[in-house]
C-alpha positions, -999 to 999 in steps of 0.1 A, spaced: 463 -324 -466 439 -335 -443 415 -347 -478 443 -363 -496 455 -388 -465 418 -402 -465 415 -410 -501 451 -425 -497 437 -449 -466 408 -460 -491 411 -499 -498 396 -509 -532 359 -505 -532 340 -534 -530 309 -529 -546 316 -504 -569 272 -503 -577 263 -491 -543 254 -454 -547 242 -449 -586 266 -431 -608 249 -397 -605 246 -394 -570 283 -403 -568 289 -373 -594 265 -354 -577 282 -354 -545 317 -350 -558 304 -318 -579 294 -307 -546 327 -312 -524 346 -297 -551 323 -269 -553 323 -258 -518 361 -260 -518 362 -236 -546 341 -215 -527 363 -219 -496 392 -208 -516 374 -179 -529 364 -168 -497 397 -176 -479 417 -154 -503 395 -126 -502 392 -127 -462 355 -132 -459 337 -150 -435 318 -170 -458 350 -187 -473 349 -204 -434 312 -211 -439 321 -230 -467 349 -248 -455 325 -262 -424 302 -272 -452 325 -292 -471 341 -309 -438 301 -316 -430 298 -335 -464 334 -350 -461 321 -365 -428 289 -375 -446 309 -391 -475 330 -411 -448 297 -426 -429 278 -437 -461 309 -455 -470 306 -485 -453 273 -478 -442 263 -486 -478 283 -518 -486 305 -494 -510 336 -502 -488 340 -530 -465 347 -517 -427 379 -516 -416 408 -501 -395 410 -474 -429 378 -458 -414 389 -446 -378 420 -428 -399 394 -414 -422 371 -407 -396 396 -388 -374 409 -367 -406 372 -359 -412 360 -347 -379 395 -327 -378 385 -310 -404 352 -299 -388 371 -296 -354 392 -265 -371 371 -250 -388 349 -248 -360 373 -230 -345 381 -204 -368 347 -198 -374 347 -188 -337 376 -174 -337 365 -148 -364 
């Protein structure tokens, strides 16, 4: 939930050129990656499954900063709603990480 309302929040990019088209790729391969890990590791109640849930909320957070950092999207009220869902992520897993 807290990856879809982001990506819902997202206005229409405004320089679509900004990152090249294999980085982009690159970094989505990545995210989706670690959340198939994350899933793996969740429904087999290991550890690591957490690890790579804080790994994937440390890119999401990443992915939220270089976007209008880079001129891909212009900066606006959207962020602090993407921003918030972001570091929430972090925030809890952080917290079942200690919690386990």
């Amino acid at each position: 939930m807290l990856f879809s309302i982001p990506a819902a929040l997202e206005p229409t990019t405004d320089h679509p050129e900004a990152f090249p088209a294999w980085l982009s790729v690159a970094i989505e391969v990545t995210l989706l990656g670690l959340l198939a890990v994350t899933a793996a590791g969740l429904v087999t109640r290991r550890r690591f499954g957490l690890v790579a849930a804080l790994g994937a909320a440390a890119l999401f957070v990443a992915m939220a900063v270089a976007c209008p950092v880079s001129g891909h999207h212009s900066f606006g009220a959207w962020w602090y709603g993407q921003m918030a869902c972001a570091l929430g992520l972090v925030a809890i897993t952080v917290a079942a990480l200690r919690r386990s």
